[in-house]
Biotite code that builds the C-alpha atoms (Angstrom):
import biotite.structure as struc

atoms = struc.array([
    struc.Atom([28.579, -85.592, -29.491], chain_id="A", res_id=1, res_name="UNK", atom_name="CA", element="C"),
    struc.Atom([27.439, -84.820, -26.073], chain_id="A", res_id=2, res_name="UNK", atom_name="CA", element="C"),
    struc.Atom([29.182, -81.207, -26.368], chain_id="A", res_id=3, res_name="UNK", atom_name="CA", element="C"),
    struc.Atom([27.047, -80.287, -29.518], chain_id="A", res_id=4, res_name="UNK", atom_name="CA", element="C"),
    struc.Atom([23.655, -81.078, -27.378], chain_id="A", res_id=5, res_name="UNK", atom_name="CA", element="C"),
    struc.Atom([23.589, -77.488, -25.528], chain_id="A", res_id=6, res_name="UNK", atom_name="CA", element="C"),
    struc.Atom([24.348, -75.308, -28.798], chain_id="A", res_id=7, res_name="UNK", atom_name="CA", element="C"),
    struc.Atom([21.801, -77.572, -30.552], chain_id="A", res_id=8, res_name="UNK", atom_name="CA", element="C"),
    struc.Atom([19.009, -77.086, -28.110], chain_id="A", res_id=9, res_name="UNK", atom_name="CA", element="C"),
    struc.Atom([20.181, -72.779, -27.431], chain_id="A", res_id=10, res_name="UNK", atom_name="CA", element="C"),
    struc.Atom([18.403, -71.648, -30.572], chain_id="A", res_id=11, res_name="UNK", atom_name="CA", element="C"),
    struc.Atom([15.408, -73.623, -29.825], chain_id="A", res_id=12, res_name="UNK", atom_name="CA", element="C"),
    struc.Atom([15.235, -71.942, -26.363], chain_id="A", res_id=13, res_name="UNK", atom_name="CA", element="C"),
    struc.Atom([16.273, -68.690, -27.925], chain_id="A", res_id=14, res_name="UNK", atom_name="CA", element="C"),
    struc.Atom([13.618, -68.978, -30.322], chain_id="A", res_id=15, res_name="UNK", atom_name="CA", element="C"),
    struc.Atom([10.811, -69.784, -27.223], chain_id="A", res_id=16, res_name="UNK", atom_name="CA", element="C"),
    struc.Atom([11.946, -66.972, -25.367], chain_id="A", res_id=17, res_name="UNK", atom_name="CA", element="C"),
    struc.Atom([11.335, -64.361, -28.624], chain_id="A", res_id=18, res_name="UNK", atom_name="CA", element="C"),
    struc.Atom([8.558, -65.787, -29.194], chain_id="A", res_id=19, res_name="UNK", atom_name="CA", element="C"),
    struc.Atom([7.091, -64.911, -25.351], chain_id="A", res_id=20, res_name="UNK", atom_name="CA", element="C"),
    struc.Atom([8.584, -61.701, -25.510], chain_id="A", res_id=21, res_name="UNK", atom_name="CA", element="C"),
    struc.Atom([6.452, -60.867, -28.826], chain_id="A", res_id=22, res_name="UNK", atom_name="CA", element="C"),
    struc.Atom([2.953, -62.507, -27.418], chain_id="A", res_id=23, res_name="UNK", atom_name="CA", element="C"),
    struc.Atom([3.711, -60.193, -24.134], chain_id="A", res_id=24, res_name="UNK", atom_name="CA", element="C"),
    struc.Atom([4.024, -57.214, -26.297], chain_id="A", res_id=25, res_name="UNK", atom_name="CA", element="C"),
    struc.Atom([0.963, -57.940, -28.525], chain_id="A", res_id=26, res_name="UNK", atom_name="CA", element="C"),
    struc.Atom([-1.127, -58.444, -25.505], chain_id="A", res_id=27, res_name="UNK", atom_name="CA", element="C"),
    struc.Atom([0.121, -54.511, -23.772], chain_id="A", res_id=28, res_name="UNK", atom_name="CA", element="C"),
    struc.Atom([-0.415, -52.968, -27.101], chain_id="A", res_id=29, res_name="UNK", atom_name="CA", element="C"),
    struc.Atom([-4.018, -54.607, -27.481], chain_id="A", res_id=30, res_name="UNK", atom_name="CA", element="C"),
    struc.Atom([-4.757, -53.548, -23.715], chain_id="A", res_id=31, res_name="UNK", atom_name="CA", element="C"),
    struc.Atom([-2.917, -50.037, -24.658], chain_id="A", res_id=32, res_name="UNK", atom_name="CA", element="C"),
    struc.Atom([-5.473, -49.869, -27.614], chain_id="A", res_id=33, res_name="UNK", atom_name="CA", element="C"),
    struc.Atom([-8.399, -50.825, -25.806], chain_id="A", res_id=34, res_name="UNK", atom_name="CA", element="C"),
    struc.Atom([-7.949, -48.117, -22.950], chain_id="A", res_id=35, res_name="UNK", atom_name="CA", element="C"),
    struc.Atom([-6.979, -45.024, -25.474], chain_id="A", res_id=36, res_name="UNK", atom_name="CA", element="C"),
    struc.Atom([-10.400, -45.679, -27.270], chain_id="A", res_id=37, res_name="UNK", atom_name="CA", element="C"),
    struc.Atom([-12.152, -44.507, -24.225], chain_id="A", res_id=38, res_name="UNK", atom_name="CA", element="C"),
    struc.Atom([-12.864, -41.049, -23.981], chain_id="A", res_id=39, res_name="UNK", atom_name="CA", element="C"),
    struc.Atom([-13.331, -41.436, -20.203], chain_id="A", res_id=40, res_name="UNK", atom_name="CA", element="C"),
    struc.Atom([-13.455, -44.145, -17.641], chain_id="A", res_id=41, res_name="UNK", atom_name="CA", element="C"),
    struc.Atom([-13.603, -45.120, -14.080], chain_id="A", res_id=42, res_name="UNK", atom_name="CA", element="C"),
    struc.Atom([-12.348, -47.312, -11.563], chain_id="A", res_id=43, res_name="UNK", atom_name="CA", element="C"),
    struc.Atom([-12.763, -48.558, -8.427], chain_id="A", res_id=44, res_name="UNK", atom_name="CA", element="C"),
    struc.Atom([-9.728, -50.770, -7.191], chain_id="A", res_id=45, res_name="UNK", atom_name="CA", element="C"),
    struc.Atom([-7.634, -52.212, -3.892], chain_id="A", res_id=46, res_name="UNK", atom_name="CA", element="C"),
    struc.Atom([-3.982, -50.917, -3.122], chain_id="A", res_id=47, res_name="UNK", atom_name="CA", element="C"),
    struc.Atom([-1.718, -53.587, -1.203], chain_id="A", res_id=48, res_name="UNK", atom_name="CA", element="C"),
    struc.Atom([1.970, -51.988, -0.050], chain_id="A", res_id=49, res_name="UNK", atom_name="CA", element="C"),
    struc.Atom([3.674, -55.319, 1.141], chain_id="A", res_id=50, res_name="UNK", atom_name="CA", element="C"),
    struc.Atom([7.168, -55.229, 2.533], chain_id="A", res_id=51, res_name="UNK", atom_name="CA", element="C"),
    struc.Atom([7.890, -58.523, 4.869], chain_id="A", res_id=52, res_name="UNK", atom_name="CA", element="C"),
    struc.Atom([12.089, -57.684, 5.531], chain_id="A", res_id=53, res_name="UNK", atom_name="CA", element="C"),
    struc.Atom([10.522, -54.085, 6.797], chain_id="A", res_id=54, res_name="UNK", atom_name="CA", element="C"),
    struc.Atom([7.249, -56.038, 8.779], chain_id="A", res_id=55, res_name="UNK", atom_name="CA", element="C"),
    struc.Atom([4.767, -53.399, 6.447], chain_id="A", res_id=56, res_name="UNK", atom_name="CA", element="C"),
    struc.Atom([1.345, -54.321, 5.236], chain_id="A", res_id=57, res_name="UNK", atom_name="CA", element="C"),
    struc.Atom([-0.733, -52.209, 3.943], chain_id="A", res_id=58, res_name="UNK", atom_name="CA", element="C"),
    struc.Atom([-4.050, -52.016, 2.179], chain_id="A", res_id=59, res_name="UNK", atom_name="CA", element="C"),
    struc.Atom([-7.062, -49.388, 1.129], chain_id="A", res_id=60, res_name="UNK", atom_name="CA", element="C"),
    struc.Atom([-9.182, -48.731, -1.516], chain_id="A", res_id=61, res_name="UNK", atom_name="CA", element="C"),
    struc.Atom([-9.529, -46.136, -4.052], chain_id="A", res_id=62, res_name="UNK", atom_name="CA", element="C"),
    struc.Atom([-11.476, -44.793, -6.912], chain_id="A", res_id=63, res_name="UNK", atom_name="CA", element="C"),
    struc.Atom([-10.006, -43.404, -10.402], chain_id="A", res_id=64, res_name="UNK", atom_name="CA", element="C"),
    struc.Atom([-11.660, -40.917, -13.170], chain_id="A", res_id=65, res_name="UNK", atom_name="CA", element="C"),
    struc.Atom([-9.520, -40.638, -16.003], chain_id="A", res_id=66, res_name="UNK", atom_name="CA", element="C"),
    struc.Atom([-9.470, -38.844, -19.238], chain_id="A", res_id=67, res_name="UNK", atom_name="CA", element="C"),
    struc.Atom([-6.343, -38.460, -21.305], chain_id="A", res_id=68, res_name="UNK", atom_name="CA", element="C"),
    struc.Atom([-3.686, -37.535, -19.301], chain_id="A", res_id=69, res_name="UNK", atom_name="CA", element="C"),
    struc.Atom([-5.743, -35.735, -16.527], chain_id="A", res_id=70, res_name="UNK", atom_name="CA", element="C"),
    struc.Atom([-6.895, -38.264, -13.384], chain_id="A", res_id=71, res_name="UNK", atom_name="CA", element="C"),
    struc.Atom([-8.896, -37.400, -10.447], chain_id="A", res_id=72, res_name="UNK", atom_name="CA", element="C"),
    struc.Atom([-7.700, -40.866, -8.192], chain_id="A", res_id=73, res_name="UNK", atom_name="CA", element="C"),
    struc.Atom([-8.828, -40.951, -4.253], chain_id="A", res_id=74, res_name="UNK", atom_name="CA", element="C"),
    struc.Atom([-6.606, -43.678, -2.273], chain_id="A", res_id=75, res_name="UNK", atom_name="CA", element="C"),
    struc.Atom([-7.008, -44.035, 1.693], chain_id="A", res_id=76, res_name="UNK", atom_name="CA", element="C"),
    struc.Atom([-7.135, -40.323, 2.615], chain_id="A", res_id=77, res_name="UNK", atom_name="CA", element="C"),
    struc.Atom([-4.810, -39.188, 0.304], chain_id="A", res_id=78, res_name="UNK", atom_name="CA", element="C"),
    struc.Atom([-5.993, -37.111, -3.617], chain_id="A", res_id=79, res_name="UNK", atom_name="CA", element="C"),
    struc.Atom([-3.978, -37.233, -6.425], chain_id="A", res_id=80, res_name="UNK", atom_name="CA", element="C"),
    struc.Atom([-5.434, -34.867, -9.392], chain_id="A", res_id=81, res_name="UNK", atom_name="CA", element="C"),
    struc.Atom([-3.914, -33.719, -12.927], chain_id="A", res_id=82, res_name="UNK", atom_name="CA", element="C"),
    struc.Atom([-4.712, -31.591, -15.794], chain_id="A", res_id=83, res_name="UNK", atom_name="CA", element="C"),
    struc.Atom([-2.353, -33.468, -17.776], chain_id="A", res_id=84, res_name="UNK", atom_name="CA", element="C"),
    struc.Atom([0.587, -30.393, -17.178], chain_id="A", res_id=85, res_name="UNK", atom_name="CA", element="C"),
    struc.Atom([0.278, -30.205, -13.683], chain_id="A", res_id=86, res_name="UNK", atom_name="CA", element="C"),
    struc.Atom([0.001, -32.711, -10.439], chain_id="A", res_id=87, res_name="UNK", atom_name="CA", element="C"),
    struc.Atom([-1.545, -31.650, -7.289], chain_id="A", res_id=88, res_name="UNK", atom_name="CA", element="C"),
    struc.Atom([-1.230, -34.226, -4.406], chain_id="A", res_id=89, res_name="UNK", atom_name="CA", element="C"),
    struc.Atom([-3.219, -33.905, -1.249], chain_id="A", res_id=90, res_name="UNK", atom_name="CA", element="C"),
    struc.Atom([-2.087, -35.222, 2.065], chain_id="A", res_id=91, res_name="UNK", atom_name="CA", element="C"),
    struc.Atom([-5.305, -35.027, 3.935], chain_id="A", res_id=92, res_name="UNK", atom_name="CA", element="C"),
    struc.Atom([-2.805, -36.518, 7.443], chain_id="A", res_id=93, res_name="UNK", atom_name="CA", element="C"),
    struc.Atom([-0.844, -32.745, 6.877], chain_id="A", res_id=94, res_name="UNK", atom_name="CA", element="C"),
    struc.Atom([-3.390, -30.877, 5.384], chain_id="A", res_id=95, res_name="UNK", atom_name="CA", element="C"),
    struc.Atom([-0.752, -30.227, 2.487], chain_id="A", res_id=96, res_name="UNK", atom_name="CA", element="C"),
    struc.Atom([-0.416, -30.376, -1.165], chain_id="A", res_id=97, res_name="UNK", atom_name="CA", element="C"),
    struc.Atom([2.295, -30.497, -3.062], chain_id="A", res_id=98, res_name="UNK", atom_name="CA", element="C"),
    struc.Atom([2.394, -29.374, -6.577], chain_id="A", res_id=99, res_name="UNK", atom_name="CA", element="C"),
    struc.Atom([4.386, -30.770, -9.225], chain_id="A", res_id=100, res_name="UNK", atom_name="CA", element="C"),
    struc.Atom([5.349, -30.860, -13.057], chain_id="A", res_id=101, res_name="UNK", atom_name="CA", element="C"),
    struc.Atom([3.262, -34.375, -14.705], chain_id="A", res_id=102, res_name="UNK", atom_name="CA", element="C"),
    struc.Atom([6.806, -34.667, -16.860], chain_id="A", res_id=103, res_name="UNK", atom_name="CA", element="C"),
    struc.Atom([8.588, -34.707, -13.903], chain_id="A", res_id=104, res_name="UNK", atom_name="CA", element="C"),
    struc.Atom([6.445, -37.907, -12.475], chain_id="A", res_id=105, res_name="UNK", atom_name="CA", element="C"),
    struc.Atom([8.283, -41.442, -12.587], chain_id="A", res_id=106, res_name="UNK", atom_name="CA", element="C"),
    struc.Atom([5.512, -43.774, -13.291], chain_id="A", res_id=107, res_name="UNK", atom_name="CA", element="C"),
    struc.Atom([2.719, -43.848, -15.048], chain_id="A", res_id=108, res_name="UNK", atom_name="CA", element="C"),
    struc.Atom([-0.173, -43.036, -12.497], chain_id="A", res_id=109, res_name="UNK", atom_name="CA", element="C"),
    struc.Atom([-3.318, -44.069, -14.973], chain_id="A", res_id=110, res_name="UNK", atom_name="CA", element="C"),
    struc.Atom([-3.524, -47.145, -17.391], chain_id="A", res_id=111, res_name="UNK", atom_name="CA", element="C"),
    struc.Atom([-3.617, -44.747, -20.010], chain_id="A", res_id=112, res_name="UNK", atom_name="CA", element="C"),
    struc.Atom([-0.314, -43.474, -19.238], chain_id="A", res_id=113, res_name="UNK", atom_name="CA", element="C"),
    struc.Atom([0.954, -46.831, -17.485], chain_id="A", res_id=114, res_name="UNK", atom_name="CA", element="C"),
    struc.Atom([1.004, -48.671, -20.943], chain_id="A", res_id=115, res_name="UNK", atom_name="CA", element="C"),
    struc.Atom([2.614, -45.508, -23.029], chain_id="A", res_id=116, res_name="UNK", atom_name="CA", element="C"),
    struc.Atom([5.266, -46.226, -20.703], chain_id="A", res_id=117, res_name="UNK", atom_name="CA", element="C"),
    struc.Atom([4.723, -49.897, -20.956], chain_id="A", res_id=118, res_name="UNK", atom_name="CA", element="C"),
    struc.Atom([5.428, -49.913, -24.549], chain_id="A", res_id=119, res_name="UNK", atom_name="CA", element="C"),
    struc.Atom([8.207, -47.461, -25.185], chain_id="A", res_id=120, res_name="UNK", atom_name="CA", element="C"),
    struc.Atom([10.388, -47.791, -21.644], chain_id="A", res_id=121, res_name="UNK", atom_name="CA", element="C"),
    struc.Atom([10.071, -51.812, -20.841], chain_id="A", res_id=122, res_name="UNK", atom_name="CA", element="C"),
    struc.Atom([11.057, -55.301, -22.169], chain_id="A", res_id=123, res_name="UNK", atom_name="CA", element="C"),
    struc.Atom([7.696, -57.641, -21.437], chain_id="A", res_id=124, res_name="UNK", atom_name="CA", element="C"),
    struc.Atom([8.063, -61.570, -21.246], chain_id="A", res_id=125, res_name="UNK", atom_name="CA", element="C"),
    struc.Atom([4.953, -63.627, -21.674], chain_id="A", res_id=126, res_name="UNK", atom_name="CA", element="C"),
    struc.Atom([5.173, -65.551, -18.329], chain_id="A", res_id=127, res_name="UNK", atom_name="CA", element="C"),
    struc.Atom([1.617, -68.055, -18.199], chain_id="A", res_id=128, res_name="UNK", atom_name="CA", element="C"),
    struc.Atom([-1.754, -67.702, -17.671], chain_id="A", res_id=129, res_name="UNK", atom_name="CA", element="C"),
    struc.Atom([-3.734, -68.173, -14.625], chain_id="A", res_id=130, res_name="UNK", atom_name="CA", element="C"),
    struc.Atom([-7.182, -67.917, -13.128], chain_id="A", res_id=131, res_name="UNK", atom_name="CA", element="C"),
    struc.Atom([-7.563, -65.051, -11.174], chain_id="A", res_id=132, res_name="UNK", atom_name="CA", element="C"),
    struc.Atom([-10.977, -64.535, -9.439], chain_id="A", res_id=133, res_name="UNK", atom_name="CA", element="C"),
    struc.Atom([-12.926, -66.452, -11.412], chain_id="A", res_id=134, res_name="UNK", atom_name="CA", element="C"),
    struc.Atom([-11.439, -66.157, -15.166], chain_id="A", res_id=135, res_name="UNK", atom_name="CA", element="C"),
    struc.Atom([-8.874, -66.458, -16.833], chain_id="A", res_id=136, res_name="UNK", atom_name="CA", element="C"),
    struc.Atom([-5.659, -63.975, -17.028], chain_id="A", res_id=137, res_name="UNK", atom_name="CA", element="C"),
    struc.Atom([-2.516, -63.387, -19.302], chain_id="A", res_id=138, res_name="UNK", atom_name="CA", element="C"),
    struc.Atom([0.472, -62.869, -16.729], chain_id="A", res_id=139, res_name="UNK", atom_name="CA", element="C"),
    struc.Atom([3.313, -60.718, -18.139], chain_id="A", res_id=140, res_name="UNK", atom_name="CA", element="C"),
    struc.Atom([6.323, -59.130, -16.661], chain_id="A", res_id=141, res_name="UNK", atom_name="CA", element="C"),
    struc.Atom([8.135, -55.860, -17.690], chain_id="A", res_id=142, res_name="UNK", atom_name="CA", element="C"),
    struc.Atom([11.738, -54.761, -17.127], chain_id="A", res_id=143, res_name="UNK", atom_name="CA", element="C"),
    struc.Atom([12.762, -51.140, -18.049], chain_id="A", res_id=144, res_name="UNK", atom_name="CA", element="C"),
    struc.Atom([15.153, -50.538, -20.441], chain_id="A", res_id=145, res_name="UNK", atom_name="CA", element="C"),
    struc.Atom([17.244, -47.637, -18.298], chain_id="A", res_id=146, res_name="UNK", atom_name="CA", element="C"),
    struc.Atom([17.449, -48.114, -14.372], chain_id="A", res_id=147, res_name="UNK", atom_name="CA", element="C"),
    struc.Atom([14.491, -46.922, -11.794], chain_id="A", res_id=148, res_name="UNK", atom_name="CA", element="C"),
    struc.Atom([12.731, -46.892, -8.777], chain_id="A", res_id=149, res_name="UNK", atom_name="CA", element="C"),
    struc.Atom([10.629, -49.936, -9.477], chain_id="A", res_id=150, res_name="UNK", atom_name="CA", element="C"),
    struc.Atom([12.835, -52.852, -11.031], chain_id="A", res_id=151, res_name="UNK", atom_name="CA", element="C"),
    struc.Atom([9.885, -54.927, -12.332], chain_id="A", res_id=152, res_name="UNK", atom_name="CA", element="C"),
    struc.Atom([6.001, -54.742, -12.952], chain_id="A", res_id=153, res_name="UNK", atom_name="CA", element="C"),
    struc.Atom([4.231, -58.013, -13.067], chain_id="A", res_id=154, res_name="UNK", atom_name="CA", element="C"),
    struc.Atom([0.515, -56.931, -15.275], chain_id="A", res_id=155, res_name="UNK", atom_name="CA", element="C"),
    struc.Atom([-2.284, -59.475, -15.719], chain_id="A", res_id=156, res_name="UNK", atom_name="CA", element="C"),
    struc.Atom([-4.863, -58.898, -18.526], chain_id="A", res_id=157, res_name="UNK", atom_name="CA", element="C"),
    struc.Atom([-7.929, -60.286, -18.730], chain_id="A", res_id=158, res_name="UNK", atom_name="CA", element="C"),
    struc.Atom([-7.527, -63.691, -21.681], chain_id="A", res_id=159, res_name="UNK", atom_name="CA", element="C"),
    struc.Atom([-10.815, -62.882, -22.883], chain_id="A", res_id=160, res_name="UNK", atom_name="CA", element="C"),
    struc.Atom([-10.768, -58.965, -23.868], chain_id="A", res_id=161, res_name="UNK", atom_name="CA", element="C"),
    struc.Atom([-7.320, -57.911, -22.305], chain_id="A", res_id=162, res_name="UNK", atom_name="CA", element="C"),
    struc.Atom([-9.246, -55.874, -20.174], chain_id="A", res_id=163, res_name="UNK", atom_name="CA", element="C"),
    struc.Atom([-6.496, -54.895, -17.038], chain_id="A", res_id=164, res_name="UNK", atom_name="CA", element="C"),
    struc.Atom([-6.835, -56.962, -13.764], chain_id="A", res_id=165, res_name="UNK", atom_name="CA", element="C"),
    struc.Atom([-4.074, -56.376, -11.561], chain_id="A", res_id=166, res_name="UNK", atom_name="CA", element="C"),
    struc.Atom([-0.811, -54.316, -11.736], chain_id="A", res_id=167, res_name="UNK", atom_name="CA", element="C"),
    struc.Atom([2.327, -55.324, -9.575], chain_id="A", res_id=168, res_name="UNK", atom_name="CA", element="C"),
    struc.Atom([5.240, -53.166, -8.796], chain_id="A", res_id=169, res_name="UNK", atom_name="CA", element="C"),
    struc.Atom([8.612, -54.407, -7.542], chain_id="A", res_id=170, res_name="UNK", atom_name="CA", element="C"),
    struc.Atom([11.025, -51.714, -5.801], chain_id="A", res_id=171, res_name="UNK", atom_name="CA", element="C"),
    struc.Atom([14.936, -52.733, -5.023], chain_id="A", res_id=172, res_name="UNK", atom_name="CA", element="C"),
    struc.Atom([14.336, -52.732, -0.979], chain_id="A", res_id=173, res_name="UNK", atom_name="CA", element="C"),
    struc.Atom([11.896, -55.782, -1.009], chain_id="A", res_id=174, res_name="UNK", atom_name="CA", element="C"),
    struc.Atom([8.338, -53.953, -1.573], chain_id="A", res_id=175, res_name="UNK", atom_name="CA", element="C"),
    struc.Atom([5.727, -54.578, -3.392], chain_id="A", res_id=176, res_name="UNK", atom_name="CA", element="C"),
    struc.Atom([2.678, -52.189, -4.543], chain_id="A", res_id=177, res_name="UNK", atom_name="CA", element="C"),
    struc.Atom([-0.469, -54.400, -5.989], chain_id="A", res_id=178, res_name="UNK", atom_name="CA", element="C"),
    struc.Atom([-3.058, -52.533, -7.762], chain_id="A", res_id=179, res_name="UNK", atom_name="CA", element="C"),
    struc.Atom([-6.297, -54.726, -8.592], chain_id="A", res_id=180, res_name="UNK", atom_name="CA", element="C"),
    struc.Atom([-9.445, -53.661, -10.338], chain_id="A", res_id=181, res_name="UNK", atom_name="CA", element="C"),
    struc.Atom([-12.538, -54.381, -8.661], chain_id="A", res_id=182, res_name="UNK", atom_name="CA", element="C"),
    struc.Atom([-15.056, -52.379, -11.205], chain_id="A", res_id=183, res_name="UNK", atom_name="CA", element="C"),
    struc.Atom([-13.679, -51.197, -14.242], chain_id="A", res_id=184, res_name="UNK", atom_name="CA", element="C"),
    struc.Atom([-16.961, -48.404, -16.294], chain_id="A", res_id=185, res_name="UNK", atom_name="CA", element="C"),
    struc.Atom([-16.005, -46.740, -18.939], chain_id="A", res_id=186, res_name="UNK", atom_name="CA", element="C"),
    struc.Atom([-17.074, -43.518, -20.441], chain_id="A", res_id=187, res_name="UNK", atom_name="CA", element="C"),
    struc.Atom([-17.664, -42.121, -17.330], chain_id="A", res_id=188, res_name="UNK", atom_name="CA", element="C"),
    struc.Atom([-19.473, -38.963, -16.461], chain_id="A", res_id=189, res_name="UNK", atom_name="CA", element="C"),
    struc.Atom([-16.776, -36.066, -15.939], chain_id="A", res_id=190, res_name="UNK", atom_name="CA", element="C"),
    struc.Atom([-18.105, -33.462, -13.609], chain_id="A", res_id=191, res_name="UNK", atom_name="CA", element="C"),
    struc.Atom([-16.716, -29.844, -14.169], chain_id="A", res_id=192, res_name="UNK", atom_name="CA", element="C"),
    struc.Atom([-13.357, -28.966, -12.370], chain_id="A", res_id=193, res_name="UNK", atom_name="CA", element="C"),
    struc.Atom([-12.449, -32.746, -11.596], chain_id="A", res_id=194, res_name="UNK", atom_name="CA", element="C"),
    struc.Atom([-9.308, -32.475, -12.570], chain_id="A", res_id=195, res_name="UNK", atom_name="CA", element="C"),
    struc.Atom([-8.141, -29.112, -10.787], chain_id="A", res_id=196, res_name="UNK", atom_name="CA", element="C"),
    struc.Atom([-6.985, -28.940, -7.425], chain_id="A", res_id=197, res_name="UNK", atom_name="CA", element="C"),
    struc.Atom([-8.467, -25.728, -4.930], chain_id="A", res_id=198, res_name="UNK", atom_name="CA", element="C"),
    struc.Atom([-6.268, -25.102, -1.883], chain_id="A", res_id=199, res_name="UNK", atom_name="CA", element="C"),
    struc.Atom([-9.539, -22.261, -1.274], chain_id="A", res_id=200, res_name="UNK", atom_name="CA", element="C"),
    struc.Atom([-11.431, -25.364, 0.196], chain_id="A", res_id=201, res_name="UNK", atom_name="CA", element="C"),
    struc.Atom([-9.215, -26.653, 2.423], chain_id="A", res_id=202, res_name="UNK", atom_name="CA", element="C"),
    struc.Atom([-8.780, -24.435, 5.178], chain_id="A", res_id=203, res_name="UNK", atom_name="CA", element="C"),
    struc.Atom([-5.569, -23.651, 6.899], chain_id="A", res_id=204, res_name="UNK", atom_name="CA", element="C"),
    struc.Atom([-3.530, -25.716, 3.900], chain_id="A", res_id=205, res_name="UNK", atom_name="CA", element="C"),
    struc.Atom([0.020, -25.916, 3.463], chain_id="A", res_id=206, res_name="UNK", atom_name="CA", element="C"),
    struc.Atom([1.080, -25.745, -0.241], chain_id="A", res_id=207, res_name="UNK", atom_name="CA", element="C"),
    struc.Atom([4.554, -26.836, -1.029], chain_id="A", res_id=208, res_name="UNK", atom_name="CA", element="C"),
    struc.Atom([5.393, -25.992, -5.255], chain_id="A", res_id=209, res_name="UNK", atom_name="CA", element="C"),
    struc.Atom([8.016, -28.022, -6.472], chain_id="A", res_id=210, res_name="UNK", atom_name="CA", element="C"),
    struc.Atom([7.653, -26.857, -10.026], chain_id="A", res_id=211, res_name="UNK", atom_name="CA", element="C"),
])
């Protein structure tokens, strides 16, 4: 009798585990659909690179504009900017910018983009929720479906509106990258040219095309 117990209780766990993999992807597609119904939006977050094996801690803060595909984002003194083709980043250390193809990106850079990706490139498991400065938070990882640089992201929604909160990525050499939203506003103004990159006002600038 005892050697019927585990294939008695495997469905039941079988049947738990399907049914946190389908509340993890209701919750990314609500959050997906929430985001894409803004035409614009804003925000201003903190960036944590943690790596204890390699003794590196790092943290700034930055400021997004997003619309679409095309993102204007500002993180310690570096600029990241696409028109949704193209992606220009700034190394203000070098005075250099690189120039790349946004296809050709691993990783979605925006929300927007993040949860595309999110939906059609990862498995997600409903993992708990928590309370995360303040309020409540639906904590779900996601593990890609082909190999890649990052072998995990741990996302936490907001419980109330599965508004985004945080954003954790794991790479395969110990690090971890921790995006958190401090002020989320959307429909944000769009000034002209945000997201185009001019080498003309950066004197003396290297520009390296990878396309």
């Amino acid at each position: 009798m005892f050697l019927l117990l585990p294939a008695i209780a495997l469905p039941g766990a079988m049947g738990q585990q399907l049914a946190y993999d389908q509340k993890g992807e209701e919750l990314l597609k609500s959050a997906s659909q929430k985001i894409q119904g803004y035409r614009s939006f804003e925000i201003d977050f903190s960036y944590e690179m943690d790596n204890e094996g390699m003794g590196i801690n790092e943290a700034m803060d930055g400021k997004l504009l997003s619309m679409g595909d095309k993102y204007h984002m500002t993180v310690g003194g570096n600029l990241f900017v696409s028109d949704g083709t193209n992606v220009w980043t700034f190394l203000e250390e070098f005075n250099e910018v690189h120039i790349s193809l946004a296809a050709d990106t691993e990783g979605g850079m925006t929300p927007t983009s993040l949860f595309k990706e999110f939906e059609t490139e990862f498995r997600s498991r409903y993992i708990r929720q928590e309370r995360q400065q303040g309020r409540m938070v639906d904590v779900i990882d996601l593990t890609p479906h082909r190999p890649q640089a990052f072998y995990k992201y741990r996302v936490a929604l907001d419980a109330s509106d599965q508004s985004l909160v945080y954003t954790i990525a794991y790479d395969r050499h110990g690090g971890t990258y921790t995006y958190s939203v401090r002020q989320f506003r959307p429909e944000a103004r769009v000034p002209e040219n945000t997201f185009t990159f001019d080498p003309a006002r950066y004197p003396g600038i290297e520009v390296i095309d990878l396309r």
